[in-house]
N, CA, C and O atoms as CSV, one atom per row, in Angstrom:
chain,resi,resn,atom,element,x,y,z
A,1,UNK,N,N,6.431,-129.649,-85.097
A,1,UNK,CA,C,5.262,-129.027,-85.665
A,1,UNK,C,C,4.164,-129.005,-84.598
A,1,UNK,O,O,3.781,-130.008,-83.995
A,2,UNK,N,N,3.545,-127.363,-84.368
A,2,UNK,CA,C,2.548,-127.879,-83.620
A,2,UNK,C,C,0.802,-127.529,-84.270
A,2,UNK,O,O,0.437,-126.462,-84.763
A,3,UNK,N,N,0.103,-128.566,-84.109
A,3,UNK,CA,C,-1.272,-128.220,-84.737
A,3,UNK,C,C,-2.142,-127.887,-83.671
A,3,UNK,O,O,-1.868,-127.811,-82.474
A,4,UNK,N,N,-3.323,-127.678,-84.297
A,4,UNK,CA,C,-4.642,-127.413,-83.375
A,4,UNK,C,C,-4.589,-126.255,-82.818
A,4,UNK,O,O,-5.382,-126.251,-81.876
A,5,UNK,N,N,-3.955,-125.083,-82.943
A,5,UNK,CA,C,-3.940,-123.859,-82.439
A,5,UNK,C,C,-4.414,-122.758,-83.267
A,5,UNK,O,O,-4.059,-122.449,-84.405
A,6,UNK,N,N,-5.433,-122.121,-82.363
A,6,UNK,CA,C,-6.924,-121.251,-82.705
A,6,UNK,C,C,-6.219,-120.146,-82.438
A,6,UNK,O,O,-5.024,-120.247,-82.157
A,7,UNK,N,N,-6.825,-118.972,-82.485
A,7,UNK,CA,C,-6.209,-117.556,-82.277
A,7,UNK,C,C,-6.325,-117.029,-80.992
A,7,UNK,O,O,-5.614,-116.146,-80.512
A,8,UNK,N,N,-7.412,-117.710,-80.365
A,8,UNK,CA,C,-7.536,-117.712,-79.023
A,8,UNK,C,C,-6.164,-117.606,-77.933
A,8,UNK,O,O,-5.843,-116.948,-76.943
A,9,UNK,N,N,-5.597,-118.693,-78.793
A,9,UNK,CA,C,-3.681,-119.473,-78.086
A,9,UNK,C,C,-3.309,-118.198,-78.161
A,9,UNK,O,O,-2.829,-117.993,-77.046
A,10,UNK,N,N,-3.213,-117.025,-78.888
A,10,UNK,CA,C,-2.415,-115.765,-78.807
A,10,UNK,C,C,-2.385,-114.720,-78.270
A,10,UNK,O,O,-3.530,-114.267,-78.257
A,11,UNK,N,N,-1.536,-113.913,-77.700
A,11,UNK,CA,C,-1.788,-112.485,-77.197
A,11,UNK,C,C,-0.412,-111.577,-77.767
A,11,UNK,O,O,0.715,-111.581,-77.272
A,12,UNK,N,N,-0.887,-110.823,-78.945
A,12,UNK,CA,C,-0.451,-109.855,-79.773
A,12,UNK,C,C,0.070,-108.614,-78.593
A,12,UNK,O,O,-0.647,-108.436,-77.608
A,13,UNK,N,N,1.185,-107.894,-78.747
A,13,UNK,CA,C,1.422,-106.572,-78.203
A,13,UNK,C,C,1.935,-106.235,-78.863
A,13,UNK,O,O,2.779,-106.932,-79.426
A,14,UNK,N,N,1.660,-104.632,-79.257
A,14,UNK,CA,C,2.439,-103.078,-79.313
A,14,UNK,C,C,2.594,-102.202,-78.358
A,14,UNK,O,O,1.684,-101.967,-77.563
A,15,UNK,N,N,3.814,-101.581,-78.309
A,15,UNK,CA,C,4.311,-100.846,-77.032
A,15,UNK,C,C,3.277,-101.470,-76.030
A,15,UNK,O,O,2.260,-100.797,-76.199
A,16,UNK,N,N,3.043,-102.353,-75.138
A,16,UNK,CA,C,2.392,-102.666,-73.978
A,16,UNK,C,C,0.782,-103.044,-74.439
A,16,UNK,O,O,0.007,-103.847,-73.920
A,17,UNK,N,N,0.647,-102.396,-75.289
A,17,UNK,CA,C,-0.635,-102.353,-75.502
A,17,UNK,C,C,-1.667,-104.021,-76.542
A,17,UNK,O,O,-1.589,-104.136,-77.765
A,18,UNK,N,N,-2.255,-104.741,-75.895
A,18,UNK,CA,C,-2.498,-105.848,-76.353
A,18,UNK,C,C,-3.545,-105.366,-77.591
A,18,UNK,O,O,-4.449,-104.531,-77.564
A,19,UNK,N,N,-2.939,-106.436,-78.945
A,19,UNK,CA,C,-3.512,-105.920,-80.307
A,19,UNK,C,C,-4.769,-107.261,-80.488
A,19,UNK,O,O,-4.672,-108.359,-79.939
A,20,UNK,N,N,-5.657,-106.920,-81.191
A,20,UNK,CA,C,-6.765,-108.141,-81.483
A,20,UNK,C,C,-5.983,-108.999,-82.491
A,20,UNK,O,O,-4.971,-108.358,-82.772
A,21,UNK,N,N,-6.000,-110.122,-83.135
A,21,UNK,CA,C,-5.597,-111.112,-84.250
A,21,UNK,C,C,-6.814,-110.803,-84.995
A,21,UNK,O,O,-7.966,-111.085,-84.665
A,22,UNK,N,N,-6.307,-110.016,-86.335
A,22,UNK,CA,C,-7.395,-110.011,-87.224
A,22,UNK,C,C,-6.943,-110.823,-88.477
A,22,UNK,O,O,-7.507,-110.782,-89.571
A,23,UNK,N,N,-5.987,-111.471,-88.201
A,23,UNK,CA,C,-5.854,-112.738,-89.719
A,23,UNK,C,C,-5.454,-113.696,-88.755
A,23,UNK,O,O,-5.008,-113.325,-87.669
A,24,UNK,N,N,-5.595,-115.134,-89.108
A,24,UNK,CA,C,-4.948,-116.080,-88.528
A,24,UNK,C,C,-5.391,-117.149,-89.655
A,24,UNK,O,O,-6.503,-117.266,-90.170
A,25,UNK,N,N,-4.129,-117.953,-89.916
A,25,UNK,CA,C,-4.508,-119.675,-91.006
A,25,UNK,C,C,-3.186,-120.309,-90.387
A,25,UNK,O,O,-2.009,-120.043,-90.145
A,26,UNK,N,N,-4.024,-121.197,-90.298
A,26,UNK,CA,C,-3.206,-122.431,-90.451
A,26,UNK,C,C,-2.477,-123.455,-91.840
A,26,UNK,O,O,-1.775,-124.441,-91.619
A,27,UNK,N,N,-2.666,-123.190,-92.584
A,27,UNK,CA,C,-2.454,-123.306,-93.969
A,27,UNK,C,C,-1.066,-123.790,-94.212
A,27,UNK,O,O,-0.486,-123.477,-93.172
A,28,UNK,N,N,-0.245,-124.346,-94.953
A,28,UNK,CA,C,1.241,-124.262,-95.462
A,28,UNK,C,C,1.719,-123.521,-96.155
A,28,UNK,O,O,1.587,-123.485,-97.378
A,29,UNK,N,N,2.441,-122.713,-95.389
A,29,UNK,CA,C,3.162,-121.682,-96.404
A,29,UNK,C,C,4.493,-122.687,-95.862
A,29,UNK,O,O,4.743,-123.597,-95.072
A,30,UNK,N,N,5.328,-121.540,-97.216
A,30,UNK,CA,C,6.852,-121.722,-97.234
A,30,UNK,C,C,7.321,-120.789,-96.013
A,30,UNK,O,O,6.712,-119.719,-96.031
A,31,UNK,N,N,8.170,-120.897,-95.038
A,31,UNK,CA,C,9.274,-120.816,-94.618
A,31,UNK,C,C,10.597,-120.395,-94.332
A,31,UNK,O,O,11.168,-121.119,-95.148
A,32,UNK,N,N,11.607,-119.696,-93.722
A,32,UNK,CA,C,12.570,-119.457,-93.681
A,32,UNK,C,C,12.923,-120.046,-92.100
A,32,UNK,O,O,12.455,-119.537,-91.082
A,33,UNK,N,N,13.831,-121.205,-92.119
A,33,UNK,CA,C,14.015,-121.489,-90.603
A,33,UNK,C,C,15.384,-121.703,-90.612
A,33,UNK,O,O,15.740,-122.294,-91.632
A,34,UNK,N,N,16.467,-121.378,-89.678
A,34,UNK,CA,C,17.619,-121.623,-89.460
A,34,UNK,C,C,17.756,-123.030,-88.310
A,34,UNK,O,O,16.970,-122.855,-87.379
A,35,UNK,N,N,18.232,-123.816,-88.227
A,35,UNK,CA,C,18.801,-124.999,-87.509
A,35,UNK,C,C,19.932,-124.642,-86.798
A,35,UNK,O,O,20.720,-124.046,-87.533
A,36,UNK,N,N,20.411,-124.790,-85.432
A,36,UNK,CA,C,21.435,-124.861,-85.143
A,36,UNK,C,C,21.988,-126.373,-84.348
A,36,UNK,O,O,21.399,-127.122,-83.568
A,37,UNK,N,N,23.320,-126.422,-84.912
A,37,UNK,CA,C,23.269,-128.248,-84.604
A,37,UNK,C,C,24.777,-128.532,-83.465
A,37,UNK,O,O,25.940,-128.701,-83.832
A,38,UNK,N,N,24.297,-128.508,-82.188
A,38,UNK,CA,C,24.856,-129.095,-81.548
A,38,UNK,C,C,25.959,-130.467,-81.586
A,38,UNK,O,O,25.470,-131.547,-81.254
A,39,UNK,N,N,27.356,-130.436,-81.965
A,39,UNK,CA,C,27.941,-131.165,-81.998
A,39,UNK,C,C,29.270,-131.339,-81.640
A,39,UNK,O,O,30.313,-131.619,-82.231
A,40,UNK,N,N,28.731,-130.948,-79.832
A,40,UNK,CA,C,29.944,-130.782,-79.420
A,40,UNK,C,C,29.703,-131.802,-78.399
A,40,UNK,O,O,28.571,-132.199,-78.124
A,41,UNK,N,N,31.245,-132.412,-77.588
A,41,UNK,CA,C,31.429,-134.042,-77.272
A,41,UNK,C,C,30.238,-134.217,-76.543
A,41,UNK,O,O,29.979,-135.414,-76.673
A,42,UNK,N,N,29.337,-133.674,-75.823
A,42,UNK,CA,C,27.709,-133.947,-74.930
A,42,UNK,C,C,27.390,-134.563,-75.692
A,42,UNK,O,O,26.580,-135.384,-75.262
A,43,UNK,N,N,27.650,-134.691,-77.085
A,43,UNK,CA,C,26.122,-134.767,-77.628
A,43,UNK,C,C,26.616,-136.035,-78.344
A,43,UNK,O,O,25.931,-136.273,-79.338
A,44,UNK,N,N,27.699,-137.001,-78.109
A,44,UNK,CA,C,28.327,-138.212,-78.962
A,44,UNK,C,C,27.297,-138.556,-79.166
A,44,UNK,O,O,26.580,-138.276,-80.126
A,45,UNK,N,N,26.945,-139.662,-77.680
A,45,UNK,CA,C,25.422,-140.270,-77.754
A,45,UNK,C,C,23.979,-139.764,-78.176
A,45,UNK,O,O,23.070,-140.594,-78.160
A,46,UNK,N,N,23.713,-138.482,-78.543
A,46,UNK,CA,C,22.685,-138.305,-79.315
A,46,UNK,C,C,22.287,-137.275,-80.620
A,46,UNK,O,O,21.330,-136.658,-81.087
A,47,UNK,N,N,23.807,-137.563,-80.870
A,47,UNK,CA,C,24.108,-137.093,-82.430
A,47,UNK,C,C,23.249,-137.269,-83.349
A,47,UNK,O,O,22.631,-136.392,-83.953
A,48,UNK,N,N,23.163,-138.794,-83.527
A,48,UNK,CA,C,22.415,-139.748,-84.383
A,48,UNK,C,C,20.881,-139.033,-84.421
A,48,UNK,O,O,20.573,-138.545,-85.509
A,49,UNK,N,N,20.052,-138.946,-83.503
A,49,UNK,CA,C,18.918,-138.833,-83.447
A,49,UNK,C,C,18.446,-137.142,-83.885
A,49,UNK,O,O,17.358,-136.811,-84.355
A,50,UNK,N,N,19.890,-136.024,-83.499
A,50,UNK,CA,C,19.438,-134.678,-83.232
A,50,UNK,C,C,19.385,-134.639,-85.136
A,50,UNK,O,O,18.333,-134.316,-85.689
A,51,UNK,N,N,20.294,-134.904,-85.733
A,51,UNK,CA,C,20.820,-135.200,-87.138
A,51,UNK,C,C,19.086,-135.566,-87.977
A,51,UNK,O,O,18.853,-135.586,-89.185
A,52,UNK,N,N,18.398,-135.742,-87.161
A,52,UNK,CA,C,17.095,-136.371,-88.136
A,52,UNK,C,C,16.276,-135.568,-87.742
A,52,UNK,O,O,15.519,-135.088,-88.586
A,53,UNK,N,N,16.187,-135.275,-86.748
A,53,UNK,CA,C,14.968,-133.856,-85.895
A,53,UNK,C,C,14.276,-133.037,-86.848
A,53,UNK,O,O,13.104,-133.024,-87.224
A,54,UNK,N,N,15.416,-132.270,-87.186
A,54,UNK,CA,C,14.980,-131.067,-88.328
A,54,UNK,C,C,14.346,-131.320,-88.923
A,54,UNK,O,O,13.374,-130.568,-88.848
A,55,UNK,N,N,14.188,-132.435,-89.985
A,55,UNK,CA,C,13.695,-132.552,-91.101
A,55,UNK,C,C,12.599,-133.925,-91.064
A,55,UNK,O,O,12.053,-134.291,-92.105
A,56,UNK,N,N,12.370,-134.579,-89.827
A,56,UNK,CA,C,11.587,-135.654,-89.960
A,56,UNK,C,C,9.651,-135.412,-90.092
A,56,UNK,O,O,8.792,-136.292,-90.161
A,57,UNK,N,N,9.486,-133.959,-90.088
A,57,UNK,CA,C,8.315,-133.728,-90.390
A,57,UNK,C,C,8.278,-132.575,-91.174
A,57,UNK,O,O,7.322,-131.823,-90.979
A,58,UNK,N,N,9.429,-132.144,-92.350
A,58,UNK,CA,C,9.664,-131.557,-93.584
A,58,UNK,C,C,8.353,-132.108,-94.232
A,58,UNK,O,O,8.046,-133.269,-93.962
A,59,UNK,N,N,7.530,-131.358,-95.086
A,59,UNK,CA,C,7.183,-131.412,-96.305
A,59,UNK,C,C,7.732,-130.777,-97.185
A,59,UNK,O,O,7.869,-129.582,-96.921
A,60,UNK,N,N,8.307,-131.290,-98.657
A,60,UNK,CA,C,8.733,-130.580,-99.515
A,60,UNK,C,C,8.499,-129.173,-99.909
A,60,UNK,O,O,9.172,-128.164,-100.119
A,61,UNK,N,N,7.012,-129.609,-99.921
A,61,UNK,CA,C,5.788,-128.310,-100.603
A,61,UNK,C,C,6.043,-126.830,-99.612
A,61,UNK,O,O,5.964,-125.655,-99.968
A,62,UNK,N,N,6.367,-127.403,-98.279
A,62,UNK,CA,C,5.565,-126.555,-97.483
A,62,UNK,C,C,7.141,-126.165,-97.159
A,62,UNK,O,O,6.879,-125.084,-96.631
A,63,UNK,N,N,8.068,-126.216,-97.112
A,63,UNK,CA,C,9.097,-125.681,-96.851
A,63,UNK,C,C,10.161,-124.679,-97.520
A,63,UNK,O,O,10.665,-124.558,-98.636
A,64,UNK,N,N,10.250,-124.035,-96.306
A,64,UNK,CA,C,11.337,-122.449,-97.397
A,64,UNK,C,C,12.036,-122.921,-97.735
A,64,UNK,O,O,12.003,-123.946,-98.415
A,65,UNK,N,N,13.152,-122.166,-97.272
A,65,UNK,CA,C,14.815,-122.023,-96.951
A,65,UNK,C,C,14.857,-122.526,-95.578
A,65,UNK,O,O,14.097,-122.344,-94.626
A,66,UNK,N,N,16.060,-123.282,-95.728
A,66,UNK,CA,C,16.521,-124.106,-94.372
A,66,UNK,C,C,18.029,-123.260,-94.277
A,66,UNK,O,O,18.483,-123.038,-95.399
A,67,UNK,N,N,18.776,-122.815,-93.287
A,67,UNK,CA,C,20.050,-122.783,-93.201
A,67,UNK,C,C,20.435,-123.579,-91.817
A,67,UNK,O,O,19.706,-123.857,-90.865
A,68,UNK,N,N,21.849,-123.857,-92.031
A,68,UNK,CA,C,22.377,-124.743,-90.958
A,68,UNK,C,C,23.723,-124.315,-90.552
A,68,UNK,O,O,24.652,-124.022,-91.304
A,69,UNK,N,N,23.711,-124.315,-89.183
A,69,UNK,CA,C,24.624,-123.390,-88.494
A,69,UNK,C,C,25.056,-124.606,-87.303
A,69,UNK,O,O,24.099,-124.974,-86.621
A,70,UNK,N,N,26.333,-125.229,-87.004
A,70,UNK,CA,C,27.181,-126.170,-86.036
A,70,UNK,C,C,27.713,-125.844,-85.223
A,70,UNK,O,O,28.619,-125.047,-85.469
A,71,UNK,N,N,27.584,-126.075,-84.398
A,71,UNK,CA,C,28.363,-125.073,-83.453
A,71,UNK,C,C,29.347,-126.605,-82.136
A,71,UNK,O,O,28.522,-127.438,-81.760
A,72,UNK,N,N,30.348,-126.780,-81.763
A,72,UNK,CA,C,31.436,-127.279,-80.555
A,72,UNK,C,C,32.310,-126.326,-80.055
A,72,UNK,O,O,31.753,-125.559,-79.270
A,73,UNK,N,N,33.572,-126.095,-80.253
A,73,UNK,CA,C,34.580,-125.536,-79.517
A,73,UNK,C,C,33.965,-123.930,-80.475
A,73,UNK,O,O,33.901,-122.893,-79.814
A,74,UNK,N,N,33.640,-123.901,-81.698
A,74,UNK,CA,C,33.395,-122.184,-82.496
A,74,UNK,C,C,32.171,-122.668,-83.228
A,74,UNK,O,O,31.639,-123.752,-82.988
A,75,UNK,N,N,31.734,-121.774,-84.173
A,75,UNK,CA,C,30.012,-122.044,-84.640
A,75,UNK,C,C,30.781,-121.610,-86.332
A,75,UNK,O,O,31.566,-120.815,-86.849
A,76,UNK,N,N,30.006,-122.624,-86.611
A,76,UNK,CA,C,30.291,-122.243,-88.449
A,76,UNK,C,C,28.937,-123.115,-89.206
A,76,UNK,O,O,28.295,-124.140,-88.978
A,77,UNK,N,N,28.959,-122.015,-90.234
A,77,UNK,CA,C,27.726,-122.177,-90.994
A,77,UNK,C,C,28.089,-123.625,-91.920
A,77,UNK,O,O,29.171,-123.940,-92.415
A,78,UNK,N,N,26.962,-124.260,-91.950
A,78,UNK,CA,C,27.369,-125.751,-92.355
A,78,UNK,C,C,26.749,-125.705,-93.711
A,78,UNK,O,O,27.185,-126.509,-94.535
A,79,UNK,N,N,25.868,-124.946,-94.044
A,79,UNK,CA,C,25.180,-124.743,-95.474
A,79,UNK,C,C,24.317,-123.957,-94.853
A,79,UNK,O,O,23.690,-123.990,-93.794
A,80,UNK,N,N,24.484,-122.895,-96.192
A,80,UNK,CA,C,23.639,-121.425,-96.591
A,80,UNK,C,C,22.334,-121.667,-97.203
A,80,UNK,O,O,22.195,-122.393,-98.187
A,81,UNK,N,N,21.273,-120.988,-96.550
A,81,UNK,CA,C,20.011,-121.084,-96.936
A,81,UNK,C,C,19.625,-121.600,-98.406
A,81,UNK,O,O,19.888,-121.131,-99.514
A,82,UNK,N,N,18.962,-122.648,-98.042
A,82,UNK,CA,C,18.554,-123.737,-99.202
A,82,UNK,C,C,17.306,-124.340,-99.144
A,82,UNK,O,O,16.656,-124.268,-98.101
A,83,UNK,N,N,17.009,-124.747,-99.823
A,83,UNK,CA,C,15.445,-125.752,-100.191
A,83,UNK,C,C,15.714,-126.973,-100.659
A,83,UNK,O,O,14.861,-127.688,-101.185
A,84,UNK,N,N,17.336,-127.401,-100.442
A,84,UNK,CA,C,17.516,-128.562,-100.617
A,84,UNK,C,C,17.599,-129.698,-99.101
A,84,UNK,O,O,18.504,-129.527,-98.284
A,85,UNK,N,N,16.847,-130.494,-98.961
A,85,UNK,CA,C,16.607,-130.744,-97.595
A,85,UNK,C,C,17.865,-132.268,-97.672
A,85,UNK,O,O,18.571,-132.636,-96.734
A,86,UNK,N,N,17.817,-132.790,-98.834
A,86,UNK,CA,C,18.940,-134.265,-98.758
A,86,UNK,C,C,20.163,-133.108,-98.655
A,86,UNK,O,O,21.105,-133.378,-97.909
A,87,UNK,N,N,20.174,-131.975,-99.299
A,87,UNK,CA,C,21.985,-130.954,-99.576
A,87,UNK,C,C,22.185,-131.169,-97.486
A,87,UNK,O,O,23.088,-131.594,-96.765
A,88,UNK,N,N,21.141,-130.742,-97.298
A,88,UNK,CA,C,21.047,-130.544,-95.198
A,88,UNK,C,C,21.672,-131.614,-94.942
A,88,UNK,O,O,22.817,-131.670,-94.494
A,89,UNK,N,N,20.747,-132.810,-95.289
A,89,UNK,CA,C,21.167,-134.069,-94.823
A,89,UNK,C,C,22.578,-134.561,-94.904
A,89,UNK,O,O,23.257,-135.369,-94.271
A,90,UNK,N,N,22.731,-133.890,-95.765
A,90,UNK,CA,C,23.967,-134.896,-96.118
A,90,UNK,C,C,25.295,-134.120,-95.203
A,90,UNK,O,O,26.227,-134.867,-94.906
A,91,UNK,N,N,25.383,-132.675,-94.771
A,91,UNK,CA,C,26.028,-132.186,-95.006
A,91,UNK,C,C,26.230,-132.258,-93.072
A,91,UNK,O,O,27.119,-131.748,-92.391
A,92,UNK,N,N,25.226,-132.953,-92.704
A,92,UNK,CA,C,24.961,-133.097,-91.376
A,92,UNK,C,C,25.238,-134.636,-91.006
A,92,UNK,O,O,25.070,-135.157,-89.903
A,93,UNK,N,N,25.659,-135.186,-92.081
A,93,UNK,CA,C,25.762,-136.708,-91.908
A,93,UNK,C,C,27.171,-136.971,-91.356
A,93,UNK,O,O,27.396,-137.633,-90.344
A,94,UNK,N,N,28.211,-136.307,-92.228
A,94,UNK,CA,C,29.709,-136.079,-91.901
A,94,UNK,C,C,30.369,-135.182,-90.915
A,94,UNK,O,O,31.531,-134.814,-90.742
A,95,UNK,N,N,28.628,-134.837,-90.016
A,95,UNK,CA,C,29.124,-133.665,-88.594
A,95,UNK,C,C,29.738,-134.793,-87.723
A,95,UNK,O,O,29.009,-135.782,-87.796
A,96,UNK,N,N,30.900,-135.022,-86.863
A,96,UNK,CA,C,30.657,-135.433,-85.692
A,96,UNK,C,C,31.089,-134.612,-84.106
A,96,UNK,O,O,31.660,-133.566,-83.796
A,97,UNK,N,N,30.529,-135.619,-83.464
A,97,UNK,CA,C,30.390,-134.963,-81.901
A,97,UNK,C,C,31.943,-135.008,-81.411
A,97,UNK,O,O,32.594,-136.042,-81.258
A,98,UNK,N,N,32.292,-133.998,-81.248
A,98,UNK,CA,C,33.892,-133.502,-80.535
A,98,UNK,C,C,34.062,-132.106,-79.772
A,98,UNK,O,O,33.512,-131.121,-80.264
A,99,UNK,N,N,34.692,-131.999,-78.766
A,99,UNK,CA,C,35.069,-130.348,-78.293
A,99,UNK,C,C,34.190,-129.989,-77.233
A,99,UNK,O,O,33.446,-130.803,-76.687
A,100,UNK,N,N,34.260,-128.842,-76.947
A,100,UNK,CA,C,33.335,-128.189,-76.228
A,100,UNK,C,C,32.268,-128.049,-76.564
A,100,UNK,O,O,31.676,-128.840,-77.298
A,101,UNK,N,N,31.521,-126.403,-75.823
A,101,UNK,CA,C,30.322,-126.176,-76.176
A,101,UNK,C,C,30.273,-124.481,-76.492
A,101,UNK,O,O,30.673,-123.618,-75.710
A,102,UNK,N,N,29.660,-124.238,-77.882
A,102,UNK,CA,C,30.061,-122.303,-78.212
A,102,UNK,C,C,28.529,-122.300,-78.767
A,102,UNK,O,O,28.217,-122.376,-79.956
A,103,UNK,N,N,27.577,-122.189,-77.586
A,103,UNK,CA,C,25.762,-121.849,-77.957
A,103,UNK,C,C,26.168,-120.538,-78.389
A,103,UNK,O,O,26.259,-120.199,-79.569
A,104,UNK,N,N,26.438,-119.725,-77.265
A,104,UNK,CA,C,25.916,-118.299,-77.679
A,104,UNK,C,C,26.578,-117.811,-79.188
A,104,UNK,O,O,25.928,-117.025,-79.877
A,105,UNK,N,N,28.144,-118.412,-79.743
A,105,UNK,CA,C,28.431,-118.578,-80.820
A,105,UNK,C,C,27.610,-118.750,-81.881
A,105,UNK,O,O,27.589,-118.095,-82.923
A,106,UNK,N,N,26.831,-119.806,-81.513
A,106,UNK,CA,C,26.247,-120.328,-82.830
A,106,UNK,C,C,24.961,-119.650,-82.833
A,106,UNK,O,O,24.358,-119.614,-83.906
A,107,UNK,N,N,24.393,-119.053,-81.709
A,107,UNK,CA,C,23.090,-118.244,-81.891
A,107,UNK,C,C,23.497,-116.951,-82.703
A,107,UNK,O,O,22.948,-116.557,-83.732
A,108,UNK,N,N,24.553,-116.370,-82.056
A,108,UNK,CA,C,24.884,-114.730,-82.885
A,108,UNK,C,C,25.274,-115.435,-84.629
A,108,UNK,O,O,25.340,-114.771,-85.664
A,109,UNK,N,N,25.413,-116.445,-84.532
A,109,UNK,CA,C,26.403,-116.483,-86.292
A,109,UNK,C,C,24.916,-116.733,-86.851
A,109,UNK,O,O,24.683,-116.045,-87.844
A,110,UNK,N,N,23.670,-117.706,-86.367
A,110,UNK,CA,C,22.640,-117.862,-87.023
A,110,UNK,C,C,21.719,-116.045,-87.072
A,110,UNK,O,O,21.178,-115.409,-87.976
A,111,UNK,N,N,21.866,-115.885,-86.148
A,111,UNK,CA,C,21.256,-114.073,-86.248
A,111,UNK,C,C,21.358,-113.095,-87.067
A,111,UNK,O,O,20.577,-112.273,-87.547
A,112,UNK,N,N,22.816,-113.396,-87.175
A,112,UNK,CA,C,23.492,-112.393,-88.160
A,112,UNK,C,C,23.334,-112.874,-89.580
A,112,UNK,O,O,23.652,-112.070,-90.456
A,113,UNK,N,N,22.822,-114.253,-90.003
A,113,UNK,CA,C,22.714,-114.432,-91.259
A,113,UNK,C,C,21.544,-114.276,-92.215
A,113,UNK,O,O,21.691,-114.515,-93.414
């Protein structure tokens, strides 16, 4: 999460052309964010920690839809967009670190969803 950012921090473009910011809040809205979760053998040793990332500065209130997308040797969707953040947890608890590594996999499968 990052705070303290004014409208100033921004520079808007259309076709080339730089646009003014005529709304800006900082406020909590809801959300739509996809996760993609690294769990391929690199990552044995910091499985544990990536597994809590996502969600350790979740607010209930303030959060959409979460989807979760895994990706080692191929990328597969681990759970379909939800607002259940323990359904995430849990479903990320029984990931483990094995195989290779398929990023660009798991970026096109989160894109396309």
């Amino acid at each position: 999460m990052v705070t303290g950012l004014e409208p100033d921090n921004f520079r808007i473009f259309e076709d080339n052309i730089e646009q003014e910011v005529v709304n800006f809040s900082s406020e909590d809205v809801p959300i739509s964010i996809g996760v993609i979760l690294d769990h391929s053998a690199s990552m044995a040793n910091k499985l544990g920690k990536a597994k809590q990332a996502p969600f350790s500065s979740s607010k209930p209130q303030s959060t959409g839809r979460i989807l979760l997308v895994g990706f080692n040797d191929h990328a597969e969707l681990l759970s379909p967009f939800t607002k259940n953040v323990e359904d995430l947890q849990s479903h990320m608890l029984y990931t483990s670190a094995k195989g290779s590594t398929a990023l660009l996999d798991a970026v096109y499968l989160d894109s396309v969803r």
